[in-house]
C-alpha positions as CSV (number, residue, x, y, z in Angstrom):
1,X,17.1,-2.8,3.1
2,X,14.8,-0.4,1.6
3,X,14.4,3.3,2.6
4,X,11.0,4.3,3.8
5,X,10.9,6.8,1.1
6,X,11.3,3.8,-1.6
7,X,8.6,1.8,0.2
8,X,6.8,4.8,-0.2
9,X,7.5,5.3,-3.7
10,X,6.7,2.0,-4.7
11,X,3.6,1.9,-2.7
12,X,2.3,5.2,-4.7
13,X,3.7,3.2,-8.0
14,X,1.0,0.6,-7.5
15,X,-2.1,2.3,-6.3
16,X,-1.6,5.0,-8.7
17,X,-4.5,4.7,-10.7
18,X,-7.1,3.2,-8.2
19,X,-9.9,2.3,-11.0
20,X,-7.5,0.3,-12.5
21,X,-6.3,-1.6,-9.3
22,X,-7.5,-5.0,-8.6
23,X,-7.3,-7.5,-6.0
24,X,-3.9,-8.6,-6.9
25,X,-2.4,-5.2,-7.0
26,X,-3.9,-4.5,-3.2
27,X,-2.5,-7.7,-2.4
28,X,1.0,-6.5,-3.6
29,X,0.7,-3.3,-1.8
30,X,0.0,-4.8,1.4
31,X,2.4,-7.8,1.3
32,X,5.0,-4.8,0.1
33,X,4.0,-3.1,3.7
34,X,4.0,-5.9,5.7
35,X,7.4,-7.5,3.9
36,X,9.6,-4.2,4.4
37,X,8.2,-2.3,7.2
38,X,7.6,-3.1,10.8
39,X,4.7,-3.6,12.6
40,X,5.2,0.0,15.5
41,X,6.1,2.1,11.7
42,X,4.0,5.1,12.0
43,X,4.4,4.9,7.7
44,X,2.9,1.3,7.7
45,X,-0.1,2.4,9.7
46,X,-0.8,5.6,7.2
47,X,-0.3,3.6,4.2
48,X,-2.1,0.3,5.1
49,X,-5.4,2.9,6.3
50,X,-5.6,4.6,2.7
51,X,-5.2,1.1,1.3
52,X,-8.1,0.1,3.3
53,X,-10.0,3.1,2.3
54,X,-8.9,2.5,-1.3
55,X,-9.9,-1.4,-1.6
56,X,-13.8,0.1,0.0
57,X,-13.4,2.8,-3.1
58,X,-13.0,-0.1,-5.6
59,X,-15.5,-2.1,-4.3
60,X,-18.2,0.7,-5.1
């Protein structure tokens, strides 16, 4: 079992550049958030809101 602060980690790992981020890679940050964390995790809701804001940023 991963800690939150490696979920974290690896989350920051794949949206660190977010020009550079496609589809794919927000598909692997959410199935990464959704695979390791449960649903009431205060850290899933804050990381799946900025990728939300971060897939509307890359669709400008």
């Amino acid at each position: 079992m991963l800690t939150e602060a490696t979920i974290e980690r690896m989350f920051r790992e794949l949206v660190s550049e977010p020009k550079k981020c496609t589809d794919e890679t927000f598909d692997q940050a959410e199935e990464l958030l959704e695979r390791e964390l449960r649903d009431e995790s205060p850290l899933r809701h804050r990381l799946t809101v900025e990728l939300e804001e971060l897939r509307t940023l890359a669709a400008k």
